[in-house]
N, C-alpha and C positions, 0 to 999 in steps of 0.2 A: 323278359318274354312272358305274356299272359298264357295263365294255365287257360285249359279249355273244361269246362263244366261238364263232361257226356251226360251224366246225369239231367240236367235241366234241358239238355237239347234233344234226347230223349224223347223226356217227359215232353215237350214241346211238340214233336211231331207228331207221338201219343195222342194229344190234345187237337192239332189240326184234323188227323185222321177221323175222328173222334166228332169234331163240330161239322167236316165235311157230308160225315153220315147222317148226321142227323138235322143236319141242315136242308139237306135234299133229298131225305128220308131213302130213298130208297126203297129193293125189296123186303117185303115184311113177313113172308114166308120162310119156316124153319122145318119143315115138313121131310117127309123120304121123297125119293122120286120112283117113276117105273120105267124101265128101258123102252124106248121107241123108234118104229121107222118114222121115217118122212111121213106127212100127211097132207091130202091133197084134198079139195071140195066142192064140187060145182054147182049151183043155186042149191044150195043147204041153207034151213035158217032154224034158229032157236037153238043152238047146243054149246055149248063148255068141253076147251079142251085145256083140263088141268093135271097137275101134279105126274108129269113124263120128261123125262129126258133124253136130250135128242142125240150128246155127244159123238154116240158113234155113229149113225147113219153115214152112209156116203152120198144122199142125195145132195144135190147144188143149195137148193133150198128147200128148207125144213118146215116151213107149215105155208102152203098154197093157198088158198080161198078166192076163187073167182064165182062173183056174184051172190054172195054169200052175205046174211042180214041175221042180225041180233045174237053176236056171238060175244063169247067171250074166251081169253087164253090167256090162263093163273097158273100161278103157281110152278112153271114148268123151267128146264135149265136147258141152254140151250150153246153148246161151243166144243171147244176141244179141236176138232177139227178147224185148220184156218181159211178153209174158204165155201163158207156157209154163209147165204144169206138166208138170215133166221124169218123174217117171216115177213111174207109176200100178198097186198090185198089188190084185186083188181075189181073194180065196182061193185065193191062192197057198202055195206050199211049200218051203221051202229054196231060196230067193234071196239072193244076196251080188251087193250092187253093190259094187266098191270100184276106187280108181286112179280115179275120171271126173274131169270139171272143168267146172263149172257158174256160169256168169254169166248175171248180169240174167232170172235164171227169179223166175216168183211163187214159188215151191215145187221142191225138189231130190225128198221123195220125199213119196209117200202110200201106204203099206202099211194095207190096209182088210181085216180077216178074215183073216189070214193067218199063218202062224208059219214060224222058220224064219228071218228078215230078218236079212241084216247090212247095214248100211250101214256100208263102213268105209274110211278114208284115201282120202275123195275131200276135192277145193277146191272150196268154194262161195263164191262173192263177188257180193257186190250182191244179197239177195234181195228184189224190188221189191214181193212181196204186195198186188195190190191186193183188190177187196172181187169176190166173184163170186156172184152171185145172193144179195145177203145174207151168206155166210157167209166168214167172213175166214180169210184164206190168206196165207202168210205165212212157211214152215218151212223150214229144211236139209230138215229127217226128219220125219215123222211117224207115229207110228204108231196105229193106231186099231182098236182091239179087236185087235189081235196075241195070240198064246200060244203057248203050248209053250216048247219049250228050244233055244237056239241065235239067240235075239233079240240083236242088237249095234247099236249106234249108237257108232260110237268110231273115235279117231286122225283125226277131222277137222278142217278147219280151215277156218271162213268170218269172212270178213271182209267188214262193210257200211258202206262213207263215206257219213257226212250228208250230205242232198239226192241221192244217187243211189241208196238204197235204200229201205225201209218193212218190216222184218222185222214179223213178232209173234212167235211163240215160237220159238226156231230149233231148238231139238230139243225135241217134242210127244207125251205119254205118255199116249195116252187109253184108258182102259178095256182097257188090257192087262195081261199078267201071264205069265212065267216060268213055272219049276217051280223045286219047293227047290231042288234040285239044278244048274239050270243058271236062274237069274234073268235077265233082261232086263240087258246089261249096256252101261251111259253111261260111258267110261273116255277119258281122254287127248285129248278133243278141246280146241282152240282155238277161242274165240268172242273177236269182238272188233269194237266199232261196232253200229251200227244203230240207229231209231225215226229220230223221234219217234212214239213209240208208247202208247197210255194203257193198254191192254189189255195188249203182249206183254211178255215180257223174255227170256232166254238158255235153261234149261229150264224145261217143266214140266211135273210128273207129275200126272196125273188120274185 
């Protein structure tokens, strides 16, 4: 009978963990946070909402923005709670999340009407998606009738352990579109774990 090495399988998964991070970079913030409620914003433009943590709110969802242009949202941590949708854009305009860290949310983002989105080099881990009025939820990213130029979903890296997650698609491409010149661009990210799922799997464009 072959011994077993723990040693080198170990060091082995050390090493996956290890290339998965830095493959798909990830958040690169290392910073404190400061406790927050939900936040909510109607034609707001030009502001930064960084370095808060949303954990304990009880609202549904944790950062709002309708009609909302040239923002940005670093740095901030966003979960604990498992039925959070962390952040919510509706005809929005040049928003770049990137740098967050998000656990045990149903859903990291929902861009609805909007152009302009990046989602880029945040952590998402555990996305727990359950079923909400019918309509199943479930995503890193999604984006949903997005357009114009400057669209990104890229350098993230979520990870979801059986029995403590339920993803369906983790990054979600619906009924959006690019320009020639500047397309909708899926680059560098790490996906890795998640389901049992019949419906979802890693991307998908629609």
């Amino acid at each position: 009978m072959k011994r077993i090495n723990y040693t080198i399988i170990i060091s082995l998964v050390l090493l996956c963990c290890s290339l998965l991070k830095s493959y798909g970079q990830g958040a690169r913030y290392t910073g404190s946070y400061t406790k927050s409620a939900a936040i909510q914003h109607v034609g707001k433009s030009n502001f930064v909402i960084e370095g808060l943590d949303f954990s304990n709110s009880n609202s549904k969802y944790l950062i709002v923005l309708y009609s909302a242009e040239n923002v940005i949202i670093r740095n901030n941590k966003f979960g604990a709670a498992p039925t959070k949708l962390a952040i919510y854009l509706d005809n929005c305009k040049n928003v770049t999340i990137h740098d967050n860290t998000f656990e045990n949310v149903q859903t990291g983002l929902v861009a609805h009407n909007s152009e302009g989105i990046k989602f880029e080099y945040n952590d998402v881990t555990n996305v727990v998606g359950p079923l909400r009025g019918g309509e199943t939820i479930g995503n890193m990213a999604q984006f949903d009738k997005v357009r114009g130029a400057g669209n990104s979903i890229s350098y993230n890296v979520s990870e979801n352990f059986a029995g403590e997650s339920a993803p369906e698609d983790l990054i979600n491409i619906n009924q959006s579109h690019g320009t020639a010149q500047s397309p909708i661009m899926i680059k560098g990210n790490c996906i890795r774990g998640g389901g049992p799922s019949v419906s979802g799997g890693g991307i998908i464009l629609g």
